[in-house]
C-alpha positions as CSV (number, residue, x, y, z in Angstrom):
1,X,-182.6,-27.4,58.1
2,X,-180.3,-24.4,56.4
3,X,-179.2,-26.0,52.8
4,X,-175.4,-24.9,52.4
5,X,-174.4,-24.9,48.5
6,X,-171.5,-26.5,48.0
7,X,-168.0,-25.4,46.3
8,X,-168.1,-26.5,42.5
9,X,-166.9,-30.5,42.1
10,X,-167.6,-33.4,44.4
11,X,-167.3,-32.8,48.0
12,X,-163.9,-33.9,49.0
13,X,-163.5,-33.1,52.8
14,X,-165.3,-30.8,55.3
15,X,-164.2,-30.0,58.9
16,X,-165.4,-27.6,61.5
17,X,-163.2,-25.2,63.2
18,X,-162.3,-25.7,66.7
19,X,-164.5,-22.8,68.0
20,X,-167.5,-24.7,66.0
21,X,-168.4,-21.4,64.9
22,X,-167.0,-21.9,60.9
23,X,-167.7,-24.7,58.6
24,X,-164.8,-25.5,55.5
25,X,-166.2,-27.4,52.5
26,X,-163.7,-28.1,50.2
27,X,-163.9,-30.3,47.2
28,X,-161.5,-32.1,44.2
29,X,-162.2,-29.2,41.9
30,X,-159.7,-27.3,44.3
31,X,-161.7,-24.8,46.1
32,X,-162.2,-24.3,49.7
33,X,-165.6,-22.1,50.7
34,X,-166.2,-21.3,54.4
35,X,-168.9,-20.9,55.5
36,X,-170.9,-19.5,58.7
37,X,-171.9,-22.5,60.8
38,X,-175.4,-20.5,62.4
39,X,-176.5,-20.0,58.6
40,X,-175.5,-20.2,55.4
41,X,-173.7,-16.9,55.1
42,X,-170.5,-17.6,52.9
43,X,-167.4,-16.2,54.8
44,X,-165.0,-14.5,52.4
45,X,-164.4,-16.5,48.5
46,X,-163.3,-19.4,48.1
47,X,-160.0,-20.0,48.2
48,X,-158.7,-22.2,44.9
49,X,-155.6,-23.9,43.8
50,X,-155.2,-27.5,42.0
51,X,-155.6,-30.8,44.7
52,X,-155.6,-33.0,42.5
53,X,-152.0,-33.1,40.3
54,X,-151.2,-36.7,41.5
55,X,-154.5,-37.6,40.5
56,X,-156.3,-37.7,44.2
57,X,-158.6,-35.6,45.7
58,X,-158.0,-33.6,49.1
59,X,-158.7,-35.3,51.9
60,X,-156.9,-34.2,55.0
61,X,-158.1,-30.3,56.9
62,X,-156.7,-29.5,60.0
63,X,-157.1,-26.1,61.5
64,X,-155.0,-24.5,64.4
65,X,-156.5,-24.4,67.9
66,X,-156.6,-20.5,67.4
67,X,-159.1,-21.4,64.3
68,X,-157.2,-18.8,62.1
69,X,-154.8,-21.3,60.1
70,X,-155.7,-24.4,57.7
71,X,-153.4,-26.6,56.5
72,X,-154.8,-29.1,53.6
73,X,-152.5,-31.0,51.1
74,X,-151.5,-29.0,48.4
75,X,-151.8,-32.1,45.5
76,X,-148.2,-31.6,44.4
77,X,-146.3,-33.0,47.5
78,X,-146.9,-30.1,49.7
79,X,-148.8,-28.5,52.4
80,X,-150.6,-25.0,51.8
81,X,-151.8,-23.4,54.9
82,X,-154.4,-21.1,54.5
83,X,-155.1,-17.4,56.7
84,X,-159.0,-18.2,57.4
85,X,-159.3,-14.9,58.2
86,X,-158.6,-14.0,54.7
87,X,-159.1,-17.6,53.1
88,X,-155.6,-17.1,51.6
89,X,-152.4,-19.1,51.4
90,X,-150.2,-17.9,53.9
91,X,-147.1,-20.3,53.0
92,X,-146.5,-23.8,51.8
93,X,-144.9,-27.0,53.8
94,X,-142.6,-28.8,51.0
95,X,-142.4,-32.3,51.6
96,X,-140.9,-35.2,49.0
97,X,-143.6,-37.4,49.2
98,X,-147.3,-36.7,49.0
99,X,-147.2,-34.8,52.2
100,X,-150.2,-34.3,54.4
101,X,-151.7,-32.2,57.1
102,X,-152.3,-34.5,60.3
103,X,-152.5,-31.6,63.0
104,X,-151.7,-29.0,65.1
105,X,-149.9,-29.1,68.4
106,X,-152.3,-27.0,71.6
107,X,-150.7,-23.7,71.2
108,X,-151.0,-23.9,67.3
109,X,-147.0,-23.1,66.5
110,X,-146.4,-27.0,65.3
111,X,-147.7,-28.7,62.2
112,X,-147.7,-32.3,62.2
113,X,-147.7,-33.6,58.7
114,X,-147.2,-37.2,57.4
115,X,-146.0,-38.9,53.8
116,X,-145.9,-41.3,51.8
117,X,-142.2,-42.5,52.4
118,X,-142.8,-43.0,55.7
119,X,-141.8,-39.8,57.0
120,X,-143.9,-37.7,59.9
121,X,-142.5,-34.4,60.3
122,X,-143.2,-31.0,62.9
123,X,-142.8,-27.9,61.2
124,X,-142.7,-24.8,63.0
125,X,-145.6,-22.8,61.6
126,X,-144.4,-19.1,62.6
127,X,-141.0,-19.9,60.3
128,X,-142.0,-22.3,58.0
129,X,-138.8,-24.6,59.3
130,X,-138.8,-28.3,59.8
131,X,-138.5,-29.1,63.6
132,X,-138.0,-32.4,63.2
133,X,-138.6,-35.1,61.1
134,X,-139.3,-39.0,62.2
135,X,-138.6,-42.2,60.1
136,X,-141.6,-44.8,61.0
137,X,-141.1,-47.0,58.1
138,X,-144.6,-47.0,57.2
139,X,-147.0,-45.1,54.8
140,X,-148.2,-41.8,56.9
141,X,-151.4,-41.0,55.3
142,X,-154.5,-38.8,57.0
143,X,-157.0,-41.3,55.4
144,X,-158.6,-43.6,57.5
C-alpha cells in the first residue's frame, strides 16, 4: 500500500479524475494537492484559496470528461474552476447562494451547478456565461 500525505487540515473531499490516472485531495484548510494515482508523486502545488468563509468545508469536486478542469465551491457563494494542468484558477462561476459544482455535461463545455435558493444553473465553461438557469423550489446541494 503507497501512503499519500495529505494537504494540511482535515480531509474534506477527494475525487478521481475521469481517466483514473490523477487523484485530488482537498481539505477545509483550502488546499487542493493532486496527486499521481500509480504512486505518490505530487502533481504540481497545491492550489489554495479559503472554502470555508460561510463556515463549511468543501465538499463538492467535479472534473470535466477531458480531466483538465475542476470546479469545487469557492466558500463565498461561487464556483472556482481550476486548470489541472496547472492546478490554477482558471475563472470563477458567481452564484447568489452557496453555489455548487454538481457536474459536467460529456463534451465538458457545460457546468451544472446547484444553490441554496433553489436554483440549478448551466454555465457555459468556454465563456463563463449562464446558459440557463432552473427554479426547482428546493435546496440544490452536492451533499448526500
Amino acid at each position: 500500500m503507497n501512503a499519500i500525505p495529505a494537504p494540511p487540515g482535515a480531509l474534506a473531499a477527494a475525487v478521481l479524475d475521469p481517466t483514473g490516472r490523477t487523484l485530488l485531495v482537498n481539505s477545509q484548510a483550502g488546499t487542493v494537492v493532486a496527486f499521481d494515482i500509480a504512486g505518490t508523486r505530487r502533481l504540481g502545488k497545491a492550489f489554495v484559496w479559503s472554502p470555508t468563509a460561510f463556515g463549511f468545508c468543501t465538499l463538492c469536486n467535479v472534473v470535466n470528461p477531458q480531466s483538465d478542469l475542476m470546479a469545487t465551491e469557492n466558500g463565498d457563494g461561487s464556483v472556482a474552476l481550476i486548470d489541472l494542468r496547472t492546478l490554477r484558477r482558471t475563472t470563477v462561476a458567481r452564484g447568489d447562494d452557496s453555489a455548487q459544482p454538481f457536474g459536467f455535461s460529456p463534451d465538458g463545455h457545460t457546468l451544472l451547478t446547484g444553490d441554496l435558493a433553489g436554483r440549478l444553473t448551466l454555465w457555459n465553461v468556454v465563456t463563463r456565461r449562464v446558459v440557463r438557469t432552473i427554479k426547482i423550489g428546493a435546496l440544490c446541494t452536492g451533499e448526500p
